[in-house]
C-alpha positions as a Markdown table, in Angstrom:
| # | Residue | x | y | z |
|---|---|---|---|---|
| 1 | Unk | 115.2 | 107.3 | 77.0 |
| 2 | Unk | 112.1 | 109.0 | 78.7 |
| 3 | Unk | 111.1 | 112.3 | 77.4 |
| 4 | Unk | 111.3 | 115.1 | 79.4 |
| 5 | Unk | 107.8 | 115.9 | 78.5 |
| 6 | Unk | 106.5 | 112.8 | 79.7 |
| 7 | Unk | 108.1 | 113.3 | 83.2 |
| 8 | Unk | 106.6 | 116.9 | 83.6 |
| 9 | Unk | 103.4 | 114.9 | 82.8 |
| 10 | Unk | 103.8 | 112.7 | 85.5 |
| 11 | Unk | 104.6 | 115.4 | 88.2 |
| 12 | Unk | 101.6 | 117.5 | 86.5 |
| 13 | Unk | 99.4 | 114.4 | 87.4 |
| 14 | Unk | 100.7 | 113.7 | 90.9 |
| 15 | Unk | 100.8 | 117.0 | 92.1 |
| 16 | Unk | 97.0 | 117.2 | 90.6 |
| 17 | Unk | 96.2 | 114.2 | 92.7 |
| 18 | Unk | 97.5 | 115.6 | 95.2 |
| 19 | Unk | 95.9 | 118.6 | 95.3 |
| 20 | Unk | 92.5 | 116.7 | 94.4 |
| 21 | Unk | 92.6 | 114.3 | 97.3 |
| 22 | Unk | 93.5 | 116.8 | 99.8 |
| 23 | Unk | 90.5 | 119.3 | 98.2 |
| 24 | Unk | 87.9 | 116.2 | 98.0 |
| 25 | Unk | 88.9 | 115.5 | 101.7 |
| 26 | Unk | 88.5 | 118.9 | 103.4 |
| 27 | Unk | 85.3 | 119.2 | 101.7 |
| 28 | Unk | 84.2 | 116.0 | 103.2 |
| 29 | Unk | 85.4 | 117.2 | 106.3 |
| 30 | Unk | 83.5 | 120.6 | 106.5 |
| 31 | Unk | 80.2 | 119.2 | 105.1 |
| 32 | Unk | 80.6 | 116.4 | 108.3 |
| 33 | Unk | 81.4 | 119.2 | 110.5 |
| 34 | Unk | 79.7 | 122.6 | 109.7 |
| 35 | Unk | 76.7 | 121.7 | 107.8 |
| 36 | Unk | 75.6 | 118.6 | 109.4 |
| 37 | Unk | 73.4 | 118.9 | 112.4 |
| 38 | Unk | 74.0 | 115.4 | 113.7 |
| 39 | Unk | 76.1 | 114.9 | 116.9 |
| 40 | Unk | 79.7 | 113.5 | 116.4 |
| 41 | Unk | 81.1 | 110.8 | 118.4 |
| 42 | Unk | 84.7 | 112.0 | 117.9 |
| 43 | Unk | 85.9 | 116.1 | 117.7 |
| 44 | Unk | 88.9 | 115.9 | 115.1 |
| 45 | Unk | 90.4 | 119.5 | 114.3 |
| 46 | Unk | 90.6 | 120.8 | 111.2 |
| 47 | Unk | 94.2 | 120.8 | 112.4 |
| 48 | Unk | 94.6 | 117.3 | 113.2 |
| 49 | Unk | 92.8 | 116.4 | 110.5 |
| 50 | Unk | 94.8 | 118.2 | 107.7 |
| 51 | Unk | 97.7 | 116.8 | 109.5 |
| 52 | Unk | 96.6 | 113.4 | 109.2 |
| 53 | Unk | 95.8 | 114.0 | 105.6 |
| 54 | Unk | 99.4 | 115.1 | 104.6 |
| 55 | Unk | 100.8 | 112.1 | 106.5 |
| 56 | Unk | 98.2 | 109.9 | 104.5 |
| 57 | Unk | 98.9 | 111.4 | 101.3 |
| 58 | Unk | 102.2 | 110.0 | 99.8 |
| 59 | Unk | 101.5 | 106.5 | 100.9 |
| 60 | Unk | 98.0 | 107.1 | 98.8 |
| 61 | Unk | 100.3 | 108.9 | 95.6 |
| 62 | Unk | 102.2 | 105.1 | 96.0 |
| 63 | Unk | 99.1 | 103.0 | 95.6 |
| 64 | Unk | 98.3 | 104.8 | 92.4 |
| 65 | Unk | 101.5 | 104.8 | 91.2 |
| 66 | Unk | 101.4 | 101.0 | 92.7 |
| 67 | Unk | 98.1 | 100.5 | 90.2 |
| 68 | Unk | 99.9 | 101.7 | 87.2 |
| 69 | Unk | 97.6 | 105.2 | 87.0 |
| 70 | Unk | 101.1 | 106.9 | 86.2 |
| 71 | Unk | 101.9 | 105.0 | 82.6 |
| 72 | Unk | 101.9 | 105.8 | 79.7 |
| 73 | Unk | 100.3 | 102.8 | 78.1 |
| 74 | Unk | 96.6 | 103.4 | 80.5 |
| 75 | Unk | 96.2 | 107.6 | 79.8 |
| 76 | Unk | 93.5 | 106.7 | 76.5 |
| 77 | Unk | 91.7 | 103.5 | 78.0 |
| 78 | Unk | 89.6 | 105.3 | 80.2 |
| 79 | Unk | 87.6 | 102.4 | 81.9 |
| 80 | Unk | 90.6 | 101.3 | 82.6 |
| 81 | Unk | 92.0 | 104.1 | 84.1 |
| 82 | Unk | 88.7 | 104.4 | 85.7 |
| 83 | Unk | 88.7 | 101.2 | 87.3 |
| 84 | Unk | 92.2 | 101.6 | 88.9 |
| 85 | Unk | 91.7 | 104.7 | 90.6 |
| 86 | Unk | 88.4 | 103.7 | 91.6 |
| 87 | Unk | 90.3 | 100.3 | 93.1 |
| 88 | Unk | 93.0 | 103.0 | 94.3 |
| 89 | Unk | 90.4 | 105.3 | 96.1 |
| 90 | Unk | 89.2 | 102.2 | 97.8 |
| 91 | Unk | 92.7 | 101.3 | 99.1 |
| 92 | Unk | 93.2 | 104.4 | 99.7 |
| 93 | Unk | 90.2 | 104.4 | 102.5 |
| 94 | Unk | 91.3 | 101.3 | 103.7 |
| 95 | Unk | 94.6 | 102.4 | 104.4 |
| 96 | Unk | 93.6 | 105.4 | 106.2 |
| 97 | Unk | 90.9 | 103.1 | 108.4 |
| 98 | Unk | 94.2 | 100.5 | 109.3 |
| 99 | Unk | 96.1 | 103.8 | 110.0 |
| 100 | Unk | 93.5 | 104.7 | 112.8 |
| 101 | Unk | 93.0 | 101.7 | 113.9 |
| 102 | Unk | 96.8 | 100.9 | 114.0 |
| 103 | Unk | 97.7 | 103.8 | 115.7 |
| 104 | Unk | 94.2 | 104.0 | 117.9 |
| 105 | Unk | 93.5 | 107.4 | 116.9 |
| 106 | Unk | 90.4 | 109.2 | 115.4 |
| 107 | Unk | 91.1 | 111.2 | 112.0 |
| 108 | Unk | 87.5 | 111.0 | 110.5 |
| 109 | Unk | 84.8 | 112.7 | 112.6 |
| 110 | Unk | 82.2 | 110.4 | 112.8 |
């Protein structure tokens, strides 16, 4: 039987992800946007961005979860853990490229 403190763990870390992704993102977005004096070939909103974000974001909490960065048996191997959520950031970016391309609509202002 799992213990309960194990589970709160596990919500701890994917609300954290969460929460990370979504911060590392809209950073991204407004160093692209404000601070960069290069034209962009594609307005996106900071509206239809975040938008597109949340509707990326629990398929991207499933890879890792898919890549085992939610058990128990990887939270002290860190190169391991290292590895999988580098691999999972990755797929992550993929995804969200497909997703545009799928879809034919522009979420990162390039």
């Amino acid at each position: 039987m799992r213990n309960n403190s194990s589970i709160i763990f596990k919500v701890c870390l994917l609300i954290g992800d969460a929460v990370f992704l979504i911060a590392g993102l809209s950073f991204a977005y407004i160093l692209r946007v404000s601070l960069s004096r290069e034209v962009l070939s594609a307005n996106v909103t900071s509206r239809e961005f975040l938008g597109f974000l949340i509707i990326l974001l629990p398929f991207w909490l499933v890879i890792f979860a898919l890549l085992g960065l939610y058990n128990e048996k990887f939270y002290n191997n860190r190169f391991s853990e290292l590895s999988r959520l580098t691999l999972g950031s990755f797929i992550g970016i993929l995804f969200a490229i497909s997703y545009s391309y799928i879809f034919n609509v522009t979420i990162f202002p390039a």
